[in-house]
PDB file of N, CA, C and O in Angstrom:
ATOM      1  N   UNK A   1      80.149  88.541 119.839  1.00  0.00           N
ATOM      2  CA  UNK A   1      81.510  88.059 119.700  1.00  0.00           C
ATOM      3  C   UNK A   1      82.468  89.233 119.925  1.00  0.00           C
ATOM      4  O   UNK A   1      82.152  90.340 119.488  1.00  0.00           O
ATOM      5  N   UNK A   2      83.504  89.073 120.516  1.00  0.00           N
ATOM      6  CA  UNK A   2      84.375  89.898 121.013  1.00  0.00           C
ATOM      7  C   UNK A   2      85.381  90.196 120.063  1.00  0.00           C
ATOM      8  O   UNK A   2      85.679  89.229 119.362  1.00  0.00           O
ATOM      9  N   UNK A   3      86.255  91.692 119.731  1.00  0.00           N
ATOM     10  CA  UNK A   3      86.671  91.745 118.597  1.00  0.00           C
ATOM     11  C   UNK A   3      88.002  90.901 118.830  1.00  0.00           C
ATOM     12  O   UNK A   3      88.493  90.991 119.956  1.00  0.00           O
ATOM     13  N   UNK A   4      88.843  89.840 117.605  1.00  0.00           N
ATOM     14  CA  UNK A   4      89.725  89.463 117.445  1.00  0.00           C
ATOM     15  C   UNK A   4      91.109  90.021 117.435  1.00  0.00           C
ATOM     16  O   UNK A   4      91.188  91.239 117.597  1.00  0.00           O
ATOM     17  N   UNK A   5      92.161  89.380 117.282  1.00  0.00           N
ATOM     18  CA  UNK A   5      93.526  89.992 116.778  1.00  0.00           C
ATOM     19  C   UNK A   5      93.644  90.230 115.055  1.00  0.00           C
ATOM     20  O   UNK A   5      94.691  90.539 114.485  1.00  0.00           O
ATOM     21  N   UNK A   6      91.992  89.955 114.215  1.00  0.00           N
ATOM     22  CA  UNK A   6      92.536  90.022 112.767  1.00  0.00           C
ATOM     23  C   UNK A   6      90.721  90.603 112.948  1.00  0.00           C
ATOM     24  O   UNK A   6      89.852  89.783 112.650  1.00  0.00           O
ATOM     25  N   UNK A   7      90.466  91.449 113.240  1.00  0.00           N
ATOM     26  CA  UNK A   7      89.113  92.039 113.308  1.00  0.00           C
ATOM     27  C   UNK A   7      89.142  93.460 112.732  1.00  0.00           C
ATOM     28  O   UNK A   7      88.075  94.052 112.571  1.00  0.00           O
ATOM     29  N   UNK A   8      90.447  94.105 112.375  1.00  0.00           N
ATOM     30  CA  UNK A   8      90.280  95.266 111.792  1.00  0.00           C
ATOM     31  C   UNK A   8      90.646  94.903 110.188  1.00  0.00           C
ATOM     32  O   UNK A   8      90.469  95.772 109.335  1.00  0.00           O
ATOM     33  N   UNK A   9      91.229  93.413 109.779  1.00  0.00           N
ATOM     34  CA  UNK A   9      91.285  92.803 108.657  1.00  0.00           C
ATOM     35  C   UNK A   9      90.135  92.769 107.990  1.00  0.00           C
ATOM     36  O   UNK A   9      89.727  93.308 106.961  1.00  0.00           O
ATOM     37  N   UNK A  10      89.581  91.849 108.969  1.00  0.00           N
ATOM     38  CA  UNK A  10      87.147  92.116 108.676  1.00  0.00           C
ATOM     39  C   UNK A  10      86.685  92.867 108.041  1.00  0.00           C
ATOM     40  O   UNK A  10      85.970  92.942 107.042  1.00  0.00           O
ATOM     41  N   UNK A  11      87.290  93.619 108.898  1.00  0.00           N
ATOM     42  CA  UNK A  11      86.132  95.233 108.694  1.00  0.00           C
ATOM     43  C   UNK A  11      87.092  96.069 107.453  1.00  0.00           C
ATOM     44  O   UNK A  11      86.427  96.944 106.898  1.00  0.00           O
ATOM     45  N   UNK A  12      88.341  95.958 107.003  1.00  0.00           N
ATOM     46  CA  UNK A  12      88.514  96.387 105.893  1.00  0.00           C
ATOM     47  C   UNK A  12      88.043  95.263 104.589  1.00  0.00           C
ATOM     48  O   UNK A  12      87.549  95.767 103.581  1.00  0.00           O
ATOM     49  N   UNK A  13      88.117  94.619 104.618  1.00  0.00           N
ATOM     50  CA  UNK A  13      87.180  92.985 103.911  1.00  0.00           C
ATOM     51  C   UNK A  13      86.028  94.008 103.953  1.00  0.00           C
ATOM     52  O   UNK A  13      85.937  94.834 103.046  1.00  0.00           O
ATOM     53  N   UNK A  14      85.428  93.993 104.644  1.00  0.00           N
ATOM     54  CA  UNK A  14      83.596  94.506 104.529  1.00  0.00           C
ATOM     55  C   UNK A  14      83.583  95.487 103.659  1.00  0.00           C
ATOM     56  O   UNK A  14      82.685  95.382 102.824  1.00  0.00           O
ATOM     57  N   UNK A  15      84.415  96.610 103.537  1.00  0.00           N
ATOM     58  CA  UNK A  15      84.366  97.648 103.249  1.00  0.00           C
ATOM     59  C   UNK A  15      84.664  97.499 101.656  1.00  0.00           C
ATOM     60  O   UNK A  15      83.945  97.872 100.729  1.00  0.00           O
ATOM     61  N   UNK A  16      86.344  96.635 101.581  1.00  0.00           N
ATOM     62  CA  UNK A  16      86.112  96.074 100.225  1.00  0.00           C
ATOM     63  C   UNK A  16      84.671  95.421  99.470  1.00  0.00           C
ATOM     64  O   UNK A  16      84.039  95.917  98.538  1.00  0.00           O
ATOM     65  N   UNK A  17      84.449  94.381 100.074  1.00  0.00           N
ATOM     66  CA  UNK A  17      83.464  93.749  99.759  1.00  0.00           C
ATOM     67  C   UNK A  17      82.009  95.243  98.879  1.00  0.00           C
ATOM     68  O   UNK A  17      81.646  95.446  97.721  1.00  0.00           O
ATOM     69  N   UNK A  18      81.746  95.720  99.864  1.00  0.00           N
ATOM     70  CA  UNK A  18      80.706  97.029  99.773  1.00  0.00           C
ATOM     71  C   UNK A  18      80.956  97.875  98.484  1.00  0.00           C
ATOM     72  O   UNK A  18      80.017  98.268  97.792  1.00  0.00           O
ATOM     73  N   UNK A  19      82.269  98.138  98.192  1.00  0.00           N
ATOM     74  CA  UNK A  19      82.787  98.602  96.981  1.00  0.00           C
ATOM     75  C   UNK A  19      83.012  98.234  96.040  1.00  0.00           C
ATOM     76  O   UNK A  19      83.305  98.976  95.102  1.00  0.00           O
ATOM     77  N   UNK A  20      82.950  96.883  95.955  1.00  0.00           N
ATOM     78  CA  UNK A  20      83.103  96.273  94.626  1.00  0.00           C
ATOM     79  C   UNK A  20      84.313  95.382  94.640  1.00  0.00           C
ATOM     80  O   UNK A  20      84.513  94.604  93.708  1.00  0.00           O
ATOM     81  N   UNK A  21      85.300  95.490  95.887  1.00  0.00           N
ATOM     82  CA  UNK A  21      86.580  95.004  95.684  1.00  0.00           C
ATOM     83  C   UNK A  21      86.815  93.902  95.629  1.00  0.00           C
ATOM     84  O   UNK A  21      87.897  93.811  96.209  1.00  0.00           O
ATOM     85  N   UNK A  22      86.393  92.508  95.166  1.00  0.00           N
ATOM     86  CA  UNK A  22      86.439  91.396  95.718  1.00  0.00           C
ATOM     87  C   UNK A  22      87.431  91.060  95.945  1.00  0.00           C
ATOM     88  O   UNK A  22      87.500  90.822  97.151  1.00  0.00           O
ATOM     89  N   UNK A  23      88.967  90.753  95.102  1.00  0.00           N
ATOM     90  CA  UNK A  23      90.199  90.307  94.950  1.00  0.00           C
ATOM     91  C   UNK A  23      90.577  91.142  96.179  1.00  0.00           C
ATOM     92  O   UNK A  23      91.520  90.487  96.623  1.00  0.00           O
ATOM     93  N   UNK A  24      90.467  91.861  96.740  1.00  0.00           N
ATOM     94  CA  UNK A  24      91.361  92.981  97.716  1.00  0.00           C
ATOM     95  C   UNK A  24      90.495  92.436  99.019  1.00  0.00           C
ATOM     96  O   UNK A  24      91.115  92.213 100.058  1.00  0.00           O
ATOM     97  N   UNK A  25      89.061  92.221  98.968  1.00  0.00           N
ATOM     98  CA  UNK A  25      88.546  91.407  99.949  1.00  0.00           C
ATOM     99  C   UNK A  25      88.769  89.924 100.298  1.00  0.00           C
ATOM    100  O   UNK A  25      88.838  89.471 101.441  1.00  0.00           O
ATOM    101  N   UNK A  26      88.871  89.242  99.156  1.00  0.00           N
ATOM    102  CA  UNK A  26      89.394  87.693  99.461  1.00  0.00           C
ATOM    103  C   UNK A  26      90.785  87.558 100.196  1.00  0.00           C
ATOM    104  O   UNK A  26      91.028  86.510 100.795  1.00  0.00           O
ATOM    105  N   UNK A  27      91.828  88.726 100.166  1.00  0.00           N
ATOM    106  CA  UNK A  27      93.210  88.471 100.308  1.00  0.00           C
ATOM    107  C   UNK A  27      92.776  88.964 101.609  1.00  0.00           C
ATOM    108  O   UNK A  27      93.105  88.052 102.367  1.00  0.00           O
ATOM    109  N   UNK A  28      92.139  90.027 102.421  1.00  0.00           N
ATOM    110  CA  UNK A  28      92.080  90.268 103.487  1.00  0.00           C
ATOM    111  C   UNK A  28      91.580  89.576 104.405  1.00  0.00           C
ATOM    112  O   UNK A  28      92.019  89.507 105.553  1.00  0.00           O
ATOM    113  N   UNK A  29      90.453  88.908 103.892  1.00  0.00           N
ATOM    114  CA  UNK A  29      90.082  87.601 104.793  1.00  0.00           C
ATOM    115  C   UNK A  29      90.790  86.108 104.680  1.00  0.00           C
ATOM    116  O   UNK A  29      90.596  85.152 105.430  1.00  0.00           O
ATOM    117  N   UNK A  30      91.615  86.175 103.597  1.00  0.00           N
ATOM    118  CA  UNK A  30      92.612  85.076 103.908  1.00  0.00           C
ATOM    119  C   UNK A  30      93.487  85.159 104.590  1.00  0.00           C
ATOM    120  O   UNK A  30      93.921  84.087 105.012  1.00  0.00           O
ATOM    121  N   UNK A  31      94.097  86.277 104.985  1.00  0.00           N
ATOM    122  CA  UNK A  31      94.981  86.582 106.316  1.00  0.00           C
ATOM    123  C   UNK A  31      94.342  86.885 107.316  1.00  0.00           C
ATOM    124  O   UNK A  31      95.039  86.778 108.325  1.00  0.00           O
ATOM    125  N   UNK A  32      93.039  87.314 107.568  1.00  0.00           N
ATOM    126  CA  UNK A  32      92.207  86.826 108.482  1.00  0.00           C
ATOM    127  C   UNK A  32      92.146  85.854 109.311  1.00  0.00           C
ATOM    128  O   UNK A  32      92.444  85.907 110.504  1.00  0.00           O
ATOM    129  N   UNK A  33      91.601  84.560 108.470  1.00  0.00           N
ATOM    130  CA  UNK A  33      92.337  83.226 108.546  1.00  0.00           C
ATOM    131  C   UNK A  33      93.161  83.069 109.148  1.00  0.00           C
ATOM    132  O   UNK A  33      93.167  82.793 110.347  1.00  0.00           O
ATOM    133  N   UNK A  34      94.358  83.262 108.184  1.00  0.00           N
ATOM    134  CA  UNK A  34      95.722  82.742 108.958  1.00  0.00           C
ATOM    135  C   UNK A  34      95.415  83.291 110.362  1.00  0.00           C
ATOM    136  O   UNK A  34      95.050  82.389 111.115  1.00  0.00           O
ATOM    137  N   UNK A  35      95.455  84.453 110.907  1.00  0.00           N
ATOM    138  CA  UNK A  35      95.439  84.782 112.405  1.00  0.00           C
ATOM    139  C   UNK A  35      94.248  83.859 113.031  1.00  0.00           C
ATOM    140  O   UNK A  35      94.403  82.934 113.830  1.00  0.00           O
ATOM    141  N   UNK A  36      93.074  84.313 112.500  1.00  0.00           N
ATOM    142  CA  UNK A  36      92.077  83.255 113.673  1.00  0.00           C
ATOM    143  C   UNK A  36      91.305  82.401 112.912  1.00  0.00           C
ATOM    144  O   UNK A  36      90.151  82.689 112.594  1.00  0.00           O
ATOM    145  N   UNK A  37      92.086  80.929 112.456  1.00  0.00           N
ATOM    146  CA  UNK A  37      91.498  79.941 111.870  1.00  0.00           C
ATOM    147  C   UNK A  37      90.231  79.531 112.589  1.00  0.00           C
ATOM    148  O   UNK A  37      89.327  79.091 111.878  1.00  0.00           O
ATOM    149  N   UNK A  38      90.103  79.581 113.424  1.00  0.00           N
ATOM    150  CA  UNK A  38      88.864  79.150 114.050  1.00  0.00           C
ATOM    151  C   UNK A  38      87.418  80.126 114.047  1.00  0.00           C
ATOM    152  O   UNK A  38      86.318  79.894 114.550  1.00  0.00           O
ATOM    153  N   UNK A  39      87.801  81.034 113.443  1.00  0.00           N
ATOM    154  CA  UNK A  39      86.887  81.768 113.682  1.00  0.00           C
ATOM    155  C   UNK A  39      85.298  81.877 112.471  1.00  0.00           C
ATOM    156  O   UNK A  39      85.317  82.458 111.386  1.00  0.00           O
ATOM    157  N   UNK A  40      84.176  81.210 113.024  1.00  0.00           N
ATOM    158  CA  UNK A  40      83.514  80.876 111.896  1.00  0.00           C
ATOM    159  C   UNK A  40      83.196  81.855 111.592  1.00  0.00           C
ATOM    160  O   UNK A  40      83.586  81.889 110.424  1.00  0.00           O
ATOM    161  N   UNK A  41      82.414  83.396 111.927  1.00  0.00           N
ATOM    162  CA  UNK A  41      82.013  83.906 110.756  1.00  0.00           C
ATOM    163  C   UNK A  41      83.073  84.600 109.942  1.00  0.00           C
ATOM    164  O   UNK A  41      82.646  85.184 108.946  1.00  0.00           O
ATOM    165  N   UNK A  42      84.323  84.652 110.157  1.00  0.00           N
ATOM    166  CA  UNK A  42      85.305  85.145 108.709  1.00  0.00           C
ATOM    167  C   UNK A  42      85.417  83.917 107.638  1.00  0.00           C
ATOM    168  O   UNK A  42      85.855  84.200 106.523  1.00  0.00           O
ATOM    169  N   UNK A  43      84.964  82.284 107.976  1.00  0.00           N
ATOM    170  CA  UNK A  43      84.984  81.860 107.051  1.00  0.00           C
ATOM    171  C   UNK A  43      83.528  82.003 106.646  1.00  0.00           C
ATOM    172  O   UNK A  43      83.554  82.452 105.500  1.00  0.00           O
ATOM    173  N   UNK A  44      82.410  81.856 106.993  1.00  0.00           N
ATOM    174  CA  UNK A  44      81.339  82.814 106.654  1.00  0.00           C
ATOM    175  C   UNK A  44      81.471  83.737 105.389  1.00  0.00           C
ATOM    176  O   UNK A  44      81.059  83.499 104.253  1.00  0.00           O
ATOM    177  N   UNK A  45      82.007  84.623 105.755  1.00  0.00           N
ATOM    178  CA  UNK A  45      82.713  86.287 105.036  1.00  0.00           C
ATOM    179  C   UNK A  45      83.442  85.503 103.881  1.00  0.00           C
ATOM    180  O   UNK A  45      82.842  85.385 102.813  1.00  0.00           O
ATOM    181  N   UNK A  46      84.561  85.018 104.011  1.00  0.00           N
ATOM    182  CA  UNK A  46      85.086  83.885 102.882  1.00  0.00           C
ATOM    183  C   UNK A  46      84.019  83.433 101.629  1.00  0.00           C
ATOM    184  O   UNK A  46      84.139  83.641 100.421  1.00  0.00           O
ATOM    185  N   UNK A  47      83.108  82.849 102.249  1.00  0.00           N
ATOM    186  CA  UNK A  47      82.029  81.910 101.582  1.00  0.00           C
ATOM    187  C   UNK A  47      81.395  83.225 100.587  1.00  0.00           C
ATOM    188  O   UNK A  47      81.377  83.065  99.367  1.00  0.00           O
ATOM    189  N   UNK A  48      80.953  84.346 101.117  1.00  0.00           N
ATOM    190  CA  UNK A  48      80.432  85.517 100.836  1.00  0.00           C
ATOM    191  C   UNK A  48      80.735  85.796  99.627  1.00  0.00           C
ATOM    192  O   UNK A  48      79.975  85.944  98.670  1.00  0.00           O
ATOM    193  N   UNK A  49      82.345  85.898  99.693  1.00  0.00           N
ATOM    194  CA  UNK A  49      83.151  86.991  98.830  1.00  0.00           C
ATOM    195  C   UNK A  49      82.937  85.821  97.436  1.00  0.00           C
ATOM    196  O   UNK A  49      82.553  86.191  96.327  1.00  0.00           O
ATOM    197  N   UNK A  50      83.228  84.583  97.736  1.00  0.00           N
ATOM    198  CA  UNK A  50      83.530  83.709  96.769  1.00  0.00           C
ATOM    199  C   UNK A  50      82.425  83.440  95.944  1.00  0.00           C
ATOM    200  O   UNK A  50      82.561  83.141  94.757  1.00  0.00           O
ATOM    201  N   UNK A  51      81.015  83.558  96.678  1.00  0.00           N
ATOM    202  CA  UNK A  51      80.037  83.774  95.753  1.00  0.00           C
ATOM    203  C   UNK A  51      79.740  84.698  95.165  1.00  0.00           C
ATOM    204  O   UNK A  51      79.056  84.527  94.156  1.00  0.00           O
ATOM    205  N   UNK A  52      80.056  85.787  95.482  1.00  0.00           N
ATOM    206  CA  UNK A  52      80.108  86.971  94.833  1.00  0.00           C
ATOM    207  C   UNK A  52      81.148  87.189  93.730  1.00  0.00           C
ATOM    208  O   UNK A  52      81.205  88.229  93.074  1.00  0.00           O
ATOM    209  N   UNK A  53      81.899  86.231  93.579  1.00  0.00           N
ATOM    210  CA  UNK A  53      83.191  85.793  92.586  1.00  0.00           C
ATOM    211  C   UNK A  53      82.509  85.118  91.594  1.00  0.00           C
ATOM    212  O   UNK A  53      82.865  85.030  90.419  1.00  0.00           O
ATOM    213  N   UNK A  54      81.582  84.674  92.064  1.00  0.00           N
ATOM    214  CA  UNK A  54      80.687  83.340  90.755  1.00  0.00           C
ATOM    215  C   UNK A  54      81.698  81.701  91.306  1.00  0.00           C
ATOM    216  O   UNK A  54      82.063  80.854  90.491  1.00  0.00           O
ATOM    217  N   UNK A  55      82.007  81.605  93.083  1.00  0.00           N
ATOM    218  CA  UNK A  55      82.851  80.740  92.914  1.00  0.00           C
ATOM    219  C   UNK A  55      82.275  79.813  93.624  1.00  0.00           C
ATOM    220  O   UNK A  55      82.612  79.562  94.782  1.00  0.00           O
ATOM    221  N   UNK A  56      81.055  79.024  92.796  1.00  0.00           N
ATOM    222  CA  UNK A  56      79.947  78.168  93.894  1.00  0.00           C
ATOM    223  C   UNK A  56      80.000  77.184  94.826  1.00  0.00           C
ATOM    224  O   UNK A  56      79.323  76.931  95.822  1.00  0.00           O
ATOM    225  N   UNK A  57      81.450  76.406  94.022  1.00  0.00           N
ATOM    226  CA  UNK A  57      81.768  75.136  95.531  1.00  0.00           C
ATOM    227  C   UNK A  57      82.691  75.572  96.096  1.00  0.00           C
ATOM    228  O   UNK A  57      83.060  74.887  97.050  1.00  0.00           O
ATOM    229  N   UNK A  58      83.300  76.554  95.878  1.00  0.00           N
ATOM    230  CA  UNK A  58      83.799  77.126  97.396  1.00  0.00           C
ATOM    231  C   UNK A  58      83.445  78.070  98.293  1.00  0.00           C
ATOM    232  O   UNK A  58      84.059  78.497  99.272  1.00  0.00           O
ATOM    233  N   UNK A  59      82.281  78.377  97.807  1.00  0.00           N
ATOM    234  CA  UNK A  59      81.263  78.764  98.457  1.00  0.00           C
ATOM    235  C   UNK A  59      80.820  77.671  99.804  1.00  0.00           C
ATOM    236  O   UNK A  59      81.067  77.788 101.004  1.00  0.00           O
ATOM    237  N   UNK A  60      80.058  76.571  99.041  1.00  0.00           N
ATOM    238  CA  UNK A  60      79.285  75.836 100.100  1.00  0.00           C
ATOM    239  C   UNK A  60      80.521  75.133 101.277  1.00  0.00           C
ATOM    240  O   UNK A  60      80.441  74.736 102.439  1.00  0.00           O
ATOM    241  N   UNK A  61      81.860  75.257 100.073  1.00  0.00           N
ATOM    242  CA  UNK A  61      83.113  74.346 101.119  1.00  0.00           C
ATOM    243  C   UNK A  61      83.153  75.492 102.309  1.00  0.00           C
ATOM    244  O   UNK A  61      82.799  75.152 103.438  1.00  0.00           O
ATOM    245  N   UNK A  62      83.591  76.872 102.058  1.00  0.00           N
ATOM    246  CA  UNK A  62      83.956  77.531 102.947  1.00  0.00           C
ATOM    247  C   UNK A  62      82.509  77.932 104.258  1.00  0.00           C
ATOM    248  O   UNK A  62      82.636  78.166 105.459  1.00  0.00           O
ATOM    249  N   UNK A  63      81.105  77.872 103.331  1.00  0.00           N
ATOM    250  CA  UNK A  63      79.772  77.692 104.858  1.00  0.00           C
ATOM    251  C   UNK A  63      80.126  76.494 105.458  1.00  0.00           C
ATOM    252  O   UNK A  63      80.108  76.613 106.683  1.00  0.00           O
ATOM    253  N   UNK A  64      80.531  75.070 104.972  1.00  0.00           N
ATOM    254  CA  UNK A  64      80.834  73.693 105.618  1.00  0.00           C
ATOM    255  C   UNK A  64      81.388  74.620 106.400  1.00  0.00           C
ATOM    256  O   UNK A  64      80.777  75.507 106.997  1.00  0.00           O
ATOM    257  N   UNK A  65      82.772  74.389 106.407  1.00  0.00           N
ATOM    258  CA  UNK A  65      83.723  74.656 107.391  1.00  0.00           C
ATOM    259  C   UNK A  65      82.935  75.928 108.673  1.00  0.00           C
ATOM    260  O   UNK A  65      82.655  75.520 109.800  1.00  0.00           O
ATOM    261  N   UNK A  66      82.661  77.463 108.262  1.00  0.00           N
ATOM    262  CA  UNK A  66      82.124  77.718 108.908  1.00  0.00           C
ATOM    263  C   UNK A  66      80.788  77.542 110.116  1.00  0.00           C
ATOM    264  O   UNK A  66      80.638  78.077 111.214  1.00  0.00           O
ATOM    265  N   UNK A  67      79.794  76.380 109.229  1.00  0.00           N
ATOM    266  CA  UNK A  67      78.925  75.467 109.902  1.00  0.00           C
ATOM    267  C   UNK A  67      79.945  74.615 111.221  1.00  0.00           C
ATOM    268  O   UNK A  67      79.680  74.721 112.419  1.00  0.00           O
ATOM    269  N   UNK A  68      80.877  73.959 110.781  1.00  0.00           N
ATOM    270  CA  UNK A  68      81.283  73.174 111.879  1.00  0.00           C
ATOM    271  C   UNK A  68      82.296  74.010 112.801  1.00  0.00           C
ATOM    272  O   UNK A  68      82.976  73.554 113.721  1.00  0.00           O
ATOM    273  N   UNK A  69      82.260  74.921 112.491  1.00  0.00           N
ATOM    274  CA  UNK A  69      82.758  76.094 113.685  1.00  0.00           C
ATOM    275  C   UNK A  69      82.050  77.091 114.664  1.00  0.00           C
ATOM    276  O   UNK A  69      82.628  77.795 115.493  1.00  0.00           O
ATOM    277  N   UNK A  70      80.631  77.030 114.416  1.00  0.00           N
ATOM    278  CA  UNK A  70      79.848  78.134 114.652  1.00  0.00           C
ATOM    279  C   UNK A  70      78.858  77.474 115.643  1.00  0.00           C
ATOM    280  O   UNK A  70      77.767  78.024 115.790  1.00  0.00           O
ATOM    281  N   UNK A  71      79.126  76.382 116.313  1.00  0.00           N
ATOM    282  CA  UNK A  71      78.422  76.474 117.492  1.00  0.00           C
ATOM    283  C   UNK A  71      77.317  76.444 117.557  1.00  0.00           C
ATOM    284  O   UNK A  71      76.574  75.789 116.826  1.00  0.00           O
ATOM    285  N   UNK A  72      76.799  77.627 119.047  1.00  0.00           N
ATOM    286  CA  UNK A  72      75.584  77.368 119.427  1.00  0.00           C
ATOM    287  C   UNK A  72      75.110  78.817 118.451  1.00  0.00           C
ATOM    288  O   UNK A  72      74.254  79.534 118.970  1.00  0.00           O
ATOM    289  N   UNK A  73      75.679  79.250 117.013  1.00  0.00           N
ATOM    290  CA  UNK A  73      75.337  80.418 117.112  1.00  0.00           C
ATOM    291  C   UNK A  73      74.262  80.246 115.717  1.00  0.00           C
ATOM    292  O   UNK A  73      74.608  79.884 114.592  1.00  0.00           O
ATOM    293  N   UNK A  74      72.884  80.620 116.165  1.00  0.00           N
ATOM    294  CA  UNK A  74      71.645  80.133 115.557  1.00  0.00           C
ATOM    295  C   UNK A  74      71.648  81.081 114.039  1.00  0.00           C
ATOM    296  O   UNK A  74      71.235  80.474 113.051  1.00  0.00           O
ATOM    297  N   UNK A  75      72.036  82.328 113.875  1.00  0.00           N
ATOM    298  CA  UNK A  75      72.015  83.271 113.438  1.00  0.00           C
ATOM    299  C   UNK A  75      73.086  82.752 112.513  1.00  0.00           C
ATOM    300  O   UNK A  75      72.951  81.750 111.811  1.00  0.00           O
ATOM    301  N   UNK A  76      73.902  83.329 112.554  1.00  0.00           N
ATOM    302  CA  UNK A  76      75.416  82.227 111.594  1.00  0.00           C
ATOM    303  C   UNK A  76      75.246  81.218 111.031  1.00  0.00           C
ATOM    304  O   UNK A  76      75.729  81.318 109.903  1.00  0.00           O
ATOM    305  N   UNK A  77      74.581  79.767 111.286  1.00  0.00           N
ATOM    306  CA  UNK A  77      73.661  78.767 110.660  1.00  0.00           C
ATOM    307  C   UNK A  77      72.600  78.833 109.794  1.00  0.00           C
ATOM    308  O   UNK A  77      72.324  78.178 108.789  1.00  0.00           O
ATOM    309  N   UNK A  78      71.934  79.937 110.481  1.00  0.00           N
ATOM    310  CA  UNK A  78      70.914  80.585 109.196  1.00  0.00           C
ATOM    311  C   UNK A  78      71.254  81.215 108.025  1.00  0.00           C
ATOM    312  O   UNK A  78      70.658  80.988 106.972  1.00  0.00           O
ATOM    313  N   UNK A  79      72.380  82.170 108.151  1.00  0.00           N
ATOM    314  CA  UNK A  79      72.749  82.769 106.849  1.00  0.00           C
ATOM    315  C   UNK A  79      73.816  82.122 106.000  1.00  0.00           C
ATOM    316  O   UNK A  79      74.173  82.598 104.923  1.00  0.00           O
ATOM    317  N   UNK A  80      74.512  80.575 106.736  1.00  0.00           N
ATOM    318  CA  UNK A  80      75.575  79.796 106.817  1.00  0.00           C
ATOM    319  C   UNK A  80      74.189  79.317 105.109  1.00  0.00           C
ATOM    320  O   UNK A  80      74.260  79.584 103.909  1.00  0.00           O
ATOM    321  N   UNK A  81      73.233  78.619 105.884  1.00  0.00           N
ATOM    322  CA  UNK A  81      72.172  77.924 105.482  1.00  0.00           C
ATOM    323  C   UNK A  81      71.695  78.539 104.026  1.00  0.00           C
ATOM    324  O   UNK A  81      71.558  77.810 103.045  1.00  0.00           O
ATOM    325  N   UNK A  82      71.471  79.887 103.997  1.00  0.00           N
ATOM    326  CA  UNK A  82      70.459  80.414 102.866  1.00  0.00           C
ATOM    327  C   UNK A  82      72.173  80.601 102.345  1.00  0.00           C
ATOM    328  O   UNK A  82      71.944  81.107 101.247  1.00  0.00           O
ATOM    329  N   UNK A  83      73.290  80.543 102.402  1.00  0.00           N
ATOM    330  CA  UNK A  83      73.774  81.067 101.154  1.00  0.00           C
ATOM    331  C   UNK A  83      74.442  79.582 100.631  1.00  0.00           C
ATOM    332  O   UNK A  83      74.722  79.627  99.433  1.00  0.00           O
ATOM    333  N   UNK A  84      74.660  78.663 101.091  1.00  0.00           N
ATOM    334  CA  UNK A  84      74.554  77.275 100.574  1.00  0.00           C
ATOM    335  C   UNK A  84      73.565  76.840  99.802  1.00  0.00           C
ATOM    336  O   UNK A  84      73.811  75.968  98.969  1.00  0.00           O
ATOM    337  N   UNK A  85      72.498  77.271  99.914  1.00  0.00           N
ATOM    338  CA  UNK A  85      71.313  77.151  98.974  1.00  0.00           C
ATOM    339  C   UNK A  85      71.015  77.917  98.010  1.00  0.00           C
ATOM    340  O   UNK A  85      70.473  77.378  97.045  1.00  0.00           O
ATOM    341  N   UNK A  86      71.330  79.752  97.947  1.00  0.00           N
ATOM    342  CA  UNK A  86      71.539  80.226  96.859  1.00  0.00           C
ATOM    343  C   UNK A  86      73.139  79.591  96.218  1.00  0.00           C
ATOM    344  O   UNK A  86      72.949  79.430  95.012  1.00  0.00           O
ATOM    345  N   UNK A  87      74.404  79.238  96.523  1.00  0.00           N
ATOM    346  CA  UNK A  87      75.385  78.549  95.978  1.00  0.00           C
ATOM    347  C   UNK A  87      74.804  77.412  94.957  1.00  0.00           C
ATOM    348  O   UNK A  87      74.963  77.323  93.739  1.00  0.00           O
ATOM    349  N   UNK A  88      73.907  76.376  96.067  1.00  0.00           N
ATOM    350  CA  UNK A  88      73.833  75.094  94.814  1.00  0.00           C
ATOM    351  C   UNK A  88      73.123  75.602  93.985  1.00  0.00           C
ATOM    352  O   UNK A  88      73.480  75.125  92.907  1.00  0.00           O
ATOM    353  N   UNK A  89      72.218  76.382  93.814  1.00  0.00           N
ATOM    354  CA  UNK A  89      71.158  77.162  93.164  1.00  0.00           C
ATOM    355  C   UNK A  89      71.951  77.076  91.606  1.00  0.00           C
ATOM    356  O   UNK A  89      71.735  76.326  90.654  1.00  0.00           O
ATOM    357  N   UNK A  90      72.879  78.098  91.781  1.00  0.00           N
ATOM    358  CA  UNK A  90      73.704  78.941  90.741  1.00  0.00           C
ATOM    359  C   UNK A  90      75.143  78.400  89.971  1.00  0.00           C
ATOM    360  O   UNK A  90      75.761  78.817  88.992  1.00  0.00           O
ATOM    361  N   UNK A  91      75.466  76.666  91.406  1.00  0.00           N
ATOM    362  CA  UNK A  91      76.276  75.407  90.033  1.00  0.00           C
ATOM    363  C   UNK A  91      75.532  74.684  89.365  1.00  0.00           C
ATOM    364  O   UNK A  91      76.006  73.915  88.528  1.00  0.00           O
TER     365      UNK A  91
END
């Protein structure tokens, strides 16, 4: 995937994320969002942060959404997949 107009948003998200930041990561990938709504793996990344929040159905809401954005992309479905299943796991 080719980098976006909200792709250096991502990658400070990741970095939060890695450190512990969640609140500073959720806000970065929600303006993420806003720039490239379509883009499934930042709602992916979304889904991520929120389980890592303890926030389980918006977890599986935000893999939905990323699932019906993500195409032919087999890889993204798979990890779309195992973290919907650790989510219902843990409501």
């Amino acid at each position: 995937m080719l980098p976006g107009p909200a792709h250096r948003l991502y990658n400070q998200a990741e970095a939060a994320m890695a450190s512990g930041q969640l609140e500073q990561a959720e806000m970065l990938m929600e303006r993420a969002l806003r720039i490239e709504p379509r883009n499934a793996l930042y709602w992916h990344t979304l889904a991520q942060v929120k389980y890592d929040k303890g926030e389980f159905e918006q977890t599986v809401q935000f893999c939905l959404k990323s699932e019906s954005l993500a195409r032919d992309n087999p890889e993204l479905h798979n990890v779309n997949r195992i973290l919907m299943e650790r989510a219902d796991k843990r409501r």
